[in-house]
N, CA, C, O and CB atoms as a CASP TS submission, in Angstrom:
PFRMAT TS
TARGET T0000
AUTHOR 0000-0000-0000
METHOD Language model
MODEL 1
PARENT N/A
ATOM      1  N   UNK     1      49.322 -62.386  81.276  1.00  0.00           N
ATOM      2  CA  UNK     1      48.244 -61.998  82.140  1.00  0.00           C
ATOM      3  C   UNK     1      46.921 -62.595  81.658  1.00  0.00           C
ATOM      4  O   UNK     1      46.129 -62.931  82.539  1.00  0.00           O
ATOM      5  CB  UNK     1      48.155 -60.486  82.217  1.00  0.00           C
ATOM      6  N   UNK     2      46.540 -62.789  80.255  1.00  0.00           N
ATOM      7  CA  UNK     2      45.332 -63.353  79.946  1.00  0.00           C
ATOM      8  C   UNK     2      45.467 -64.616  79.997  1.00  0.00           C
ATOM      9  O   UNK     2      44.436 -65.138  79.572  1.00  0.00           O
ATOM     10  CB  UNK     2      44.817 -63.002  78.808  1.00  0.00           C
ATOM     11  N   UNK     3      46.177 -65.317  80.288  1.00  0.00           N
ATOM     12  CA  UNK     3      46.155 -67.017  80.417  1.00  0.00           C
ATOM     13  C   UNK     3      45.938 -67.158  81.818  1.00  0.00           C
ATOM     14  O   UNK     3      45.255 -68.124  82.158  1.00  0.00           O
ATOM     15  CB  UNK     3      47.637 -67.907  79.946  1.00  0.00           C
ATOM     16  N   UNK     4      46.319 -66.496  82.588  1.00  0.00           N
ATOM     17  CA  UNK     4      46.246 -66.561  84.345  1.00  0.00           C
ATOM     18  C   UNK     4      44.836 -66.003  84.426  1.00  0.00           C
ATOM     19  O   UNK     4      43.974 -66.740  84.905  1.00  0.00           O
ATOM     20  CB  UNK     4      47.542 -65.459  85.375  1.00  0.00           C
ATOM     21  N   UNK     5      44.478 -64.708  83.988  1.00  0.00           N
ATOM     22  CA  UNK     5      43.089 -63.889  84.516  1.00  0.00           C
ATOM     23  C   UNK     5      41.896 -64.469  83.955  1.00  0.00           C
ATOM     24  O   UNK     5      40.796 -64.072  84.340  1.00  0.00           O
ATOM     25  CB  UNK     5      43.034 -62.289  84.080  1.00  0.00           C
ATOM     26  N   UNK     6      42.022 -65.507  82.949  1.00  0.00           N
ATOM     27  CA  UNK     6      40.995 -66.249  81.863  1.00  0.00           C
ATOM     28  C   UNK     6      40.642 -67.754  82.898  1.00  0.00           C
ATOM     29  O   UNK     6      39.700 -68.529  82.737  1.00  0.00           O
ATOM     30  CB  UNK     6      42.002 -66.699  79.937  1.00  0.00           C
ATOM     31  N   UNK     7      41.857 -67.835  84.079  1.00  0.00           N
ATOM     32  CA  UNK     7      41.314 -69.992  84.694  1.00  0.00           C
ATOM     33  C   UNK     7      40.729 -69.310  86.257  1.00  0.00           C
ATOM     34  O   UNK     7      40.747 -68.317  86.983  1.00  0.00           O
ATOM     35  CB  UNK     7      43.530 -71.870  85.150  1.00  0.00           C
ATOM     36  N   UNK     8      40.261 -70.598  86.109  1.00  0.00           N
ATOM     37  CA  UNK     8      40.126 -70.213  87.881  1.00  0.00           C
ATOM     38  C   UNK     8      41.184 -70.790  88.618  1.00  0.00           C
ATOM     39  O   UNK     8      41.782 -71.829  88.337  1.00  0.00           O
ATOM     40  CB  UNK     8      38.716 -70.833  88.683  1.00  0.00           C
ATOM     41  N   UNK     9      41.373 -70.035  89.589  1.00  0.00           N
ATOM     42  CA  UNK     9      40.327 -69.232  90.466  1.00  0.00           C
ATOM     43  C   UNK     9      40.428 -67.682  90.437  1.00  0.00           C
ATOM     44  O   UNK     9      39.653 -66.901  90.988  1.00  0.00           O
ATOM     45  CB  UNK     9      40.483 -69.647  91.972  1.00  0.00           C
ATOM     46  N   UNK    10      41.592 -67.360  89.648  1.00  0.00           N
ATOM     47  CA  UNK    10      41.355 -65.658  88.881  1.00  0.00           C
ATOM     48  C   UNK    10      40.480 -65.255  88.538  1.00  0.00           C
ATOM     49  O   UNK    10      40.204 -64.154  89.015  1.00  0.00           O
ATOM     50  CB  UNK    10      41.852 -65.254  87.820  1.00  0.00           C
ATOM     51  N   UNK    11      39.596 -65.793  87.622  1.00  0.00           N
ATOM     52  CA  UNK    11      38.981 -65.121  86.913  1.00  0.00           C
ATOM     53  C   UNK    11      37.589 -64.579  87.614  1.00  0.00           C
ATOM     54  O   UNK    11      36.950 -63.562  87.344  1.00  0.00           O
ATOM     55  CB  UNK    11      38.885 -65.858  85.781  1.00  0.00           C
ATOM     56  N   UNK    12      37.316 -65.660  88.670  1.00  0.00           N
ATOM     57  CA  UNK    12      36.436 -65.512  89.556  1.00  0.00           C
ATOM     58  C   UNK    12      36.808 -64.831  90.721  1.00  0.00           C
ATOM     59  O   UNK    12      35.986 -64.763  91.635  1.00  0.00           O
ATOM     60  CB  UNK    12      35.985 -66.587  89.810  1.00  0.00           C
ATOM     61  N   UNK    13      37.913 -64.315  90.841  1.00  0.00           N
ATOM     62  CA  UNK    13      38.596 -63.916  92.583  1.00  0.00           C
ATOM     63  C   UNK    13      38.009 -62.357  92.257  1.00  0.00           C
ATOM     64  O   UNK    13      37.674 -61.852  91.186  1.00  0.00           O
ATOM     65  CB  UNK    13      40.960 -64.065  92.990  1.00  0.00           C
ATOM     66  N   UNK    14      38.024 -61.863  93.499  1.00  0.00           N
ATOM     67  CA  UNK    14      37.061 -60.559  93.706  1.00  0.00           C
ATOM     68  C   UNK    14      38.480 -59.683  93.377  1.00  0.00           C
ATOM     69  O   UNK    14      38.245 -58.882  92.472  1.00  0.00           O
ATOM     70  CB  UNK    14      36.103 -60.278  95.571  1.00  0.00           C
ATOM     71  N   UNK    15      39.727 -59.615  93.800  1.00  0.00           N
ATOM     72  CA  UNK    15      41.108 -58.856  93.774  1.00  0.00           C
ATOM     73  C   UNK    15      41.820 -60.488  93.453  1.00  0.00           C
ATOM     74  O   UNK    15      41.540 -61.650  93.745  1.00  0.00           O
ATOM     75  CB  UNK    15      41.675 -57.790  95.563  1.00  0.00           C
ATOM     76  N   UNK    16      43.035 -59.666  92.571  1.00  0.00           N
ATOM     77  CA  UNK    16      44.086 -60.511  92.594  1.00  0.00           C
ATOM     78  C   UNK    16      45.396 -59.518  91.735  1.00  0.00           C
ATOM     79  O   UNK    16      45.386 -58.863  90.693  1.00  0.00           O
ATOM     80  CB  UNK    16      43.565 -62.072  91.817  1.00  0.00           C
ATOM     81  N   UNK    17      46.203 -59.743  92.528  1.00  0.00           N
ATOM     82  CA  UNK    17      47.612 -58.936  92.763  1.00  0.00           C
ATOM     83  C   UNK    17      48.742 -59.594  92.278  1.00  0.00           C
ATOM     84  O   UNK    17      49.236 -60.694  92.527  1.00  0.00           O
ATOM     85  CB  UNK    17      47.940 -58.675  94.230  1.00  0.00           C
ATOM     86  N   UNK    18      49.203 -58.182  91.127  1.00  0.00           N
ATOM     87  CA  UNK    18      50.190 -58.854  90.286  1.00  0.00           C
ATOM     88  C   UNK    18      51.184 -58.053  90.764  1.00  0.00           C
ATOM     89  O   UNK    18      51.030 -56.842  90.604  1.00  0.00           O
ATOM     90  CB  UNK    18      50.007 -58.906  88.699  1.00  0.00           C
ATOM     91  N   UNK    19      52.165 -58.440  91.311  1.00  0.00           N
ATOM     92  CA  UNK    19      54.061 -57.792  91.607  1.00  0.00           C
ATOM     93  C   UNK    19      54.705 -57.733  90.395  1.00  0.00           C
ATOM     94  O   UNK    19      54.980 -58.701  89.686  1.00  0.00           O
ATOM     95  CB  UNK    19      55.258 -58.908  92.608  1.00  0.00           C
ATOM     96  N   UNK    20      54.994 -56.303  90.117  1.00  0.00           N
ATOM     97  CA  UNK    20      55.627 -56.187  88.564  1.00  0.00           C
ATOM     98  C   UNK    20      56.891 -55.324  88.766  1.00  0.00           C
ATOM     99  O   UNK    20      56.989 -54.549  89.718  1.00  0.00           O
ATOM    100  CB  UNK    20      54.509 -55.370  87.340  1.00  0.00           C
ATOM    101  N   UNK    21      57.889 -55.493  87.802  1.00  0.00           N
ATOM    102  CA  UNK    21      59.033 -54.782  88.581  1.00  0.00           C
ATOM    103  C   UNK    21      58.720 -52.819  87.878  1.00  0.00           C
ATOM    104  O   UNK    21      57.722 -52.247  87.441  1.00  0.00           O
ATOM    105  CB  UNK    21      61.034 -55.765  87.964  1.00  0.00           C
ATOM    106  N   UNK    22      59.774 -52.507  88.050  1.00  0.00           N
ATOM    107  CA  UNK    22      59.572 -51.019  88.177  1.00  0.00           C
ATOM    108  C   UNK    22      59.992 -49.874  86.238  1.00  0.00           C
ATOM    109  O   UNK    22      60.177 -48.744  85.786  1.00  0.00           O
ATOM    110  CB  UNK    22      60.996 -50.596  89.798  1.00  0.00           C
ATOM    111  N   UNK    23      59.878 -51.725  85.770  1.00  0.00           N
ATOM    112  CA  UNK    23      59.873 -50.685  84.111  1.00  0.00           C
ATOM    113  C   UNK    23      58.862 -49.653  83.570  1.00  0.00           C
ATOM    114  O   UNK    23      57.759 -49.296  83.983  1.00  0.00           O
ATOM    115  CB  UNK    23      59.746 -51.629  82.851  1.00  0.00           C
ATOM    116  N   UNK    24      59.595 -49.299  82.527  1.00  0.00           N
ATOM    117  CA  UNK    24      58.155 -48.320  82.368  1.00  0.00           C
ATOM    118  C   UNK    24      56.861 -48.667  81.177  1.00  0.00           C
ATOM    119  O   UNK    24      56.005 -47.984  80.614  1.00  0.00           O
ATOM    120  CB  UNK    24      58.747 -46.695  81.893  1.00  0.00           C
ATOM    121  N   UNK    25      57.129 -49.631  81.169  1.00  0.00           N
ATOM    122  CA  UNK    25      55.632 -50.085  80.833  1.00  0.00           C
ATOM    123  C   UNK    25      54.922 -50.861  81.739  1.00  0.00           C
ATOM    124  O   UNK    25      54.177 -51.809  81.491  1.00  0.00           O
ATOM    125  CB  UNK    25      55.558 -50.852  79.663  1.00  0.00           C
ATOM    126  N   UNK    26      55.264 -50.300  82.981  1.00  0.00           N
ATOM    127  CA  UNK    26      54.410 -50.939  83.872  1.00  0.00           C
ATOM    128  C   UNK    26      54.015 -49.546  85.050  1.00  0.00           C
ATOM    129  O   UNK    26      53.160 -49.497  85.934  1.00  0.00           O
ATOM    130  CB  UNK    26      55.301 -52.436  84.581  1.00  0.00           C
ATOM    131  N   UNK    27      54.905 -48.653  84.661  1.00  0.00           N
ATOM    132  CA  UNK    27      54.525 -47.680  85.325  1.00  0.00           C
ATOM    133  C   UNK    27      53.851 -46.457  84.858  1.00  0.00           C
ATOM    134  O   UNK    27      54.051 -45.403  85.462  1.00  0.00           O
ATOM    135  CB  UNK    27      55.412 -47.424  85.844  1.00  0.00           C
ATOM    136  N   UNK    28      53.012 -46.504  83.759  1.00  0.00           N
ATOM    137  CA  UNK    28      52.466 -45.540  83.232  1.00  0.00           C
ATOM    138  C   UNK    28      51.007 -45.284  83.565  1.00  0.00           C
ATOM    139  O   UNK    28      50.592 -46.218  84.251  1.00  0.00           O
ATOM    140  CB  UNK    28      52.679 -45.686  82.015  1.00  0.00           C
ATOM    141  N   UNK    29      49.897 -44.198  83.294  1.00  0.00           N
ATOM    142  CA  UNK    29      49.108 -44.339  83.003  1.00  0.00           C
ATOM    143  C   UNK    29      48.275 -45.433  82.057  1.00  0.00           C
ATOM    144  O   UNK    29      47.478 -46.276  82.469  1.00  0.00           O
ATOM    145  CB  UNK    29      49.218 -43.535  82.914  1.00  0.00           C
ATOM    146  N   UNK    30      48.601 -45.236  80.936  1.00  0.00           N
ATOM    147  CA  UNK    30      48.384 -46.329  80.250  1.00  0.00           C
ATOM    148  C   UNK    30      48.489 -47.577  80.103  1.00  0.00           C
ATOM    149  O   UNK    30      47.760 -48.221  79.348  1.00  0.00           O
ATOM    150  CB  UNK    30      48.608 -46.214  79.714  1.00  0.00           C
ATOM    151  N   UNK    31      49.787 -48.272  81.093  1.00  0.00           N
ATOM    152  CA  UNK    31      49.793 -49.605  81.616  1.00  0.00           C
ATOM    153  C   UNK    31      48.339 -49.472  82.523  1.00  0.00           C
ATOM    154  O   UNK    31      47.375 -50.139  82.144  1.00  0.00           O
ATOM    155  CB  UNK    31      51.327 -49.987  82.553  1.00  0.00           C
ATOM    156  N   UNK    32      48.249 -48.857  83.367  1.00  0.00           N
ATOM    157  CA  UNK    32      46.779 -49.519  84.507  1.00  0.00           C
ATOM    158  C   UNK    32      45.485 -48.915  83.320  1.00  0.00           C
ATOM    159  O   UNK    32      44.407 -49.449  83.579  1.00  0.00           O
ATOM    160  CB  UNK    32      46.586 -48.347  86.813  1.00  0.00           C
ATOM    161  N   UNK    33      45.427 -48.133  82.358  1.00  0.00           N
ATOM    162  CA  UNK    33      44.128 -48.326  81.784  1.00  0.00           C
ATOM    163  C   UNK    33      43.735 -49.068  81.157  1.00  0.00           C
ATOM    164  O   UNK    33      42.517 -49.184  81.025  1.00  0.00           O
ATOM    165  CB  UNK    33      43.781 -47.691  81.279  1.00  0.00           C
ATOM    166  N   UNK    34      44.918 -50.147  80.299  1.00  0.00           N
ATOM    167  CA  UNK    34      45.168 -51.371  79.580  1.00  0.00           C
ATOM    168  C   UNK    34      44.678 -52.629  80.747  1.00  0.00           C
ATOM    169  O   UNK    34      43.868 -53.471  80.359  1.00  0.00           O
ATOM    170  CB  UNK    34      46.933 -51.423  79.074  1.00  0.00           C
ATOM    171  N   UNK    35      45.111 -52.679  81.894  1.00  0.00           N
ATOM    172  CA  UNK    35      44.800 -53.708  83.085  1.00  0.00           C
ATOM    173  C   UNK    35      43.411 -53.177  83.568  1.00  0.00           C
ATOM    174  O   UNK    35      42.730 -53.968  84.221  1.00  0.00           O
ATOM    175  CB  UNK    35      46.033 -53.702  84.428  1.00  0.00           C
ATOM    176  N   UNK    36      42.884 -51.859  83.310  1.00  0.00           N
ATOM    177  CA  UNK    36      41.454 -51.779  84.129  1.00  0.00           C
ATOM    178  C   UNK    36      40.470 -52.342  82.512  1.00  0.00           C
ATOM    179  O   UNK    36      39.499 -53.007  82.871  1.00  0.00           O
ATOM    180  CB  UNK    36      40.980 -49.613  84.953  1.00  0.00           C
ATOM    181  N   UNK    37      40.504 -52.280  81.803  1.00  0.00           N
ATOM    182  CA  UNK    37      39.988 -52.701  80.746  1.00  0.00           C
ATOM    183  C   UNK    37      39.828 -53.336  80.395  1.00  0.00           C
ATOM    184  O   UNK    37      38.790 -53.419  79.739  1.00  0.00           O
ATOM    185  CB  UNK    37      40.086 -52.590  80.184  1.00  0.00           C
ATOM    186  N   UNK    38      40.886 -54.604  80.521  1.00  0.00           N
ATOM    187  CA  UNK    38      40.639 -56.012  80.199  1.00  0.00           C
ATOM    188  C   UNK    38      40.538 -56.638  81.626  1.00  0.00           C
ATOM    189  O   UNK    38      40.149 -57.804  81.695  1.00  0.00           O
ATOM    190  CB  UNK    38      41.842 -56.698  79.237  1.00  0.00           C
ATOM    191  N   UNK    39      40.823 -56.030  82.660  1.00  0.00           N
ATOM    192  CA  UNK    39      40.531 -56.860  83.874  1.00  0.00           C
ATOM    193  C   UNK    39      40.278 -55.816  85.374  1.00  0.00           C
ATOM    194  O   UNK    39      41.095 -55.286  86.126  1.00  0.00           O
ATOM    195  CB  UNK    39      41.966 -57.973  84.052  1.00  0.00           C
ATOM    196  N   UNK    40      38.846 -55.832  85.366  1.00  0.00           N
ATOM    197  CA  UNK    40      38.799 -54.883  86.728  1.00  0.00           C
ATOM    198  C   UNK    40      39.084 -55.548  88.146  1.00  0.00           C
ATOM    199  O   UNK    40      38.581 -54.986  89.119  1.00  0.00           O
ATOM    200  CB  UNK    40      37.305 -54.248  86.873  1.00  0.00           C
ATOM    201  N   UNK    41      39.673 -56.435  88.306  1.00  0.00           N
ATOM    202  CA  UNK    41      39.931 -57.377  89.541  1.00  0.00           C
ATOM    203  C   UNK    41      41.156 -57.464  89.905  1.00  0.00           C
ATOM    204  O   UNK    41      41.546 -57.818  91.018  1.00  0.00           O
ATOM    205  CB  UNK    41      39.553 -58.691  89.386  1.00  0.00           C
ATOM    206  N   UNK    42      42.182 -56.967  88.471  1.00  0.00           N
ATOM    207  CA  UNK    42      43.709 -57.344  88.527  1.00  0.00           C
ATOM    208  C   UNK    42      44.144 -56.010  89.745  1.00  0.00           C
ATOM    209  O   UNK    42      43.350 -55.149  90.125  1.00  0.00           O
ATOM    210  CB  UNK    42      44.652 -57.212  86.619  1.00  0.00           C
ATOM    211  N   UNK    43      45.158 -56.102  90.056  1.00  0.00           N
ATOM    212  CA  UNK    43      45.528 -54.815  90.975  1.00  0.00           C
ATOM    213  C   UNK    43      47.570 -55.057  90.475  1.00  0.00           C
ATOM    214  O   UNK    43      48.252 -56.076  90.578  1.00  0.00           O
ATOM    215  CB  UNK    43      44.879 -55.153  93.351  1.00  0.00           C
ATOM    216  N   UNK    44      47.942 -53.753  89.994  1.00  0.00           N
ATOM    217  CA  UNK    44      49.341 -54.166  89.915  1.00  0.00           C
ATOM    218  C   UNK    44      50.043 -53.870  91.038  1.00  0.00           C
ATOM    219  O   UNK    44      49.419 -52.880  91.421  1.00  0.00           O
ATOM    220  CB  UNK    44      50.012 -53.614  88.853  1.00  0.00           C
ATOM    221  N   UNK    45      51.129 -54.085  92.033  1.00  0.00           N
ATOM    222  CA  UNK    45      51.233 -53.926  92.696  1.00  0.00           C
ATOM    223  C   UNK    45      53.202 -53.783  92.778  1.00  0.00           C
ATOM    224  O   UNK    45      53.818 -54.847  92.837  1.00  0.00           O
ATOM    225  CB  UNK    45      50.275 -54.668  93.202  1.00  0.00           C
ATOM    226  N   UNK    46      53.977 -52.495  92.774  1.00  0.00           N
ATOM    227  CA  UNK    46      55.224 -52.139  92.700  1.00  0.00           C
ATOM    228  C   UNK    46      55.844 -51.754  93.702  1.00  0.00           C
ATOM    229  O   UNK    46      55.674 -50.924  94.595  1.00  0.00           O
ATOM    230  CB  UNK    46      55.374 -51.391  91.965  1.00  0.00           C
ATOM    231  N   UNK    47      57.161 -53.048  93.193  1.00  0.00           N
ATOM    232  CA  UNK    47      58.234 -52.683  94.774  1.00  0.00           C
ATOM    233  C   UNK    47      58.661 -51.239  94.894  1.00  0.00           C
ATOM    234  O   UNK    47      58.261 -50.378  94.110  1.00  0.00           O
ATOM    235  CB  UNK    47      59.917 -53.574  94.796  1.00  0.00           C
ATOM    236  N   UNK    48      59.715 -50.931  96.180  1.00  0.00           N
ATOM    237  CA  UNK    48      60.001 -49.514  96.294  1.00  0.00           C
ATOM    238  C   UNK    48      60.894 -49.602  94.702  1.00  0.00           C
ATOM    239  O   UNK    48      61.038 -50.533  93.909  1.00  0.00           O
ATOM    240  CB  UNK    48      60.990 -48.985  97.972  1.00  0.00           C
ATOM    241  N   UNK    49      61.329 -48.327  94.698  1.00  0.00           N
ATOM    242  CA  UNK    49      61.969 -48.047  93.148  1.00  0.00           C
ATOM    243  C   UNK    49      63.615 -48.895  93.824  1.00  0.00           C
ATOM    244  O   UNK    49      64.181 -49.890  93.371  1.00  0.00           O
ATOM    245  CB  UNK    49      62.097 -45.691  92.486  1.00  0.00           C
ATOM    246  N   UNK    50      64.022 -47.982  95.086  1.00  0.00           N
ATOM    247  CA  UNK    50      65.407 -48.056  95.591  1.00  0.00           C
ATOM    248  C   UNK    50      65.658 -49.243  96.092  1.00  0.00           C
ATOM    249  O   UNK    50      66.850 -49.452  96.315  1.00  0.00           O
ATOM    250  CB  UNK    50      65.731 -47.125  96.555  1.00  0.00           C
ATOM    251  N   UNK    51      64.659 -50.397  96.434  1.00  0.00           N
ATOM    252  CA  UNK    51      64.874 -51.413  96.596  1.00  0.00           C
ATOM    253  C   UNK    51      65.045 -53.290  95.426  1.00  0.00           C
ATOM    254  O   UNK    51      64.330 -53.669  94.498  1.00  0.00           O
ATOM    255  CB  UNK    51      64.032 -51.139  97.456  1.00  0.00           C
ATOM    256  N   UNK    52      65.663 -53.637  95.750  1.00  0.00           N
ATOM    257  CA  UNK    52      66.082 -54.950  94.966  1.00  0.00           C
ATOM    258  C   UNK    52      65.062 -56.054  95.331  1.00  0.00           C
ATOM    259  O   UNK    52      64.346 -55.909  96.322  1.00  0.00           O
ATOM    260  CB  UNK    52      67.656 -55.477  95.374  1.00  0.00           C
ATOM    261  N   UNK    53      64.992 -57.016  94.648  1.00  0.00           N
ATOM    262  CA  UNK    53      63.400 -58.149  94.504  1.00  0.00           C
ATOM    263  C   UNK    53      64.216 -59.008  96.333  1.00  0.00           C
ATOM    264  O   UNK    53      63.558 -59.516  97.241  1.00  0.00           O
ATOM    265  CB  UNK    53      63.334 -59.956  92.097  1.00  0.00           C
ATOM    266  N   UNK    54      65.717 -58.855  96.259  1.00  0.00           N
ATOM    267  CA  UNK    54      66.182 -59.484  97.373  1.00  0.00           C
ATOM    268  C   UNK    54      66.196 -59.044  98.106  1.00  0.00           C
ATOM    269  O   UNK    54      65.866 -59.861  98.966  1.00  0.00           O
ATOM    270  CB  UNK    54      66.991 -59.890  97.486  1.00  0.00           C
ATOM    271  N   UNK    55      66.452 -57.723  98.750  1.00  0.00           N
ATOM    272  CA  UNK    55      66.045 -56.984  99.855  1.00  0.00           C
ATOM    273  C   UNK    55      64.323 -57.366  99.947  1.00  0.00           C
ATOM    274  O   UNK    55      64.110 -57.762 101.093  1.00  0.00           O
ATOM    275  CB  UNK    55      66.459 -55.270  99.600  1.00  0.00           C
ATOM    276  N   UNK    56      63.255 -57.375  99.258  1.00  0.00           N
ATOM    277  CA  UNK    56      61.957 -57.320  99.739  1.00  0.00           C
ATOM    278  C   UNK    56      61.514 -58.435  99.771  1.00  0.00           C
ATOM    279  O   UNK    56      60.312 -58.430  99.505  1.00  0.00           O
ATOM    280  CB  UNK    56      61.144 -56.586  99.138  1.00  0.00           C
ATOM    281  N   UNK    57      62.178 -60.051 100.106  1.00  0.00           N
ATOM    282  CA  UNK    57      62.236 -61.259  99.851  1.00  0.00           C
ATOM    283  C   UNK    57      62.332 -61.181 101.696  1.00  0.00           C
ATOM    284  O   UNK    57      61.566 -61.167 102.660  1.00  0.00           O
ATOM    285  CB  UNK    57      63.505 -61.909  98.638  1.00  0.00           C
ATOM    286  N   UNK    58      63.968 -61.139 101.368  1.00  0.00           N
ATOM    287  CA  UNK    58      64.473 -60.620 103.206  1.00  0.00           C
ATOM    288  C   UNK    58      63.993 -59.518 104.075  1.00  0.00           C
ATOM    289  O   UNK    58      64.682 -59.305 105.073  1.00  0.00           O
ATOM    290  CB  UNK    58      65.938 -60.152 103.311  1.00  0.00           C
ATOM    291  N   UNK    59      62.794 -58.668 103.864  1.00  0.00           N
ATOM    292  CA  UNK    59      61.958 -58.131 104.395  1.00  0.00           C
ATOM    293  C   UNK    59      60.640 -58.931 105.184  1.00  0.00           C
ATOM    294  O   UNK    59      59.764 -58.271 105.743  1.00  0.00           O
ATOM    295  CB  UNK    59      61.702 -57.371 103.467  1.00  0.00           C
TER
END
């Protein structure tokens, strides 16, 4: 995430949206206070739990 949120045109983009799958270090509190801290622009953004990366491809 800091090699992408550090070039442009990230670093300068007003939002930019990261698709992360549904582990749990990505689903905690503390995962988004770690991402609001080093980056207030990032937004994480998680598929349904019950769905597969291929079902929401073919969506």
């Amino acid at each position: 995430m800091n090699q992408v949120m550090t070039s442009e045109p990230y670093a300068s983009a007003r939002r930019v949206f990261w698709i992360v799958d549904n582990g749990a270090s990505h689903r905690n509190w503390a995962a988004t206070a770690r991402r609001n801290n080093a980056f207030s622009n990032a937004h994480m953004v998680h598929p349904p739990v019950h769905a597969s990366w291929l079902n929401q491809v073919e969506i």
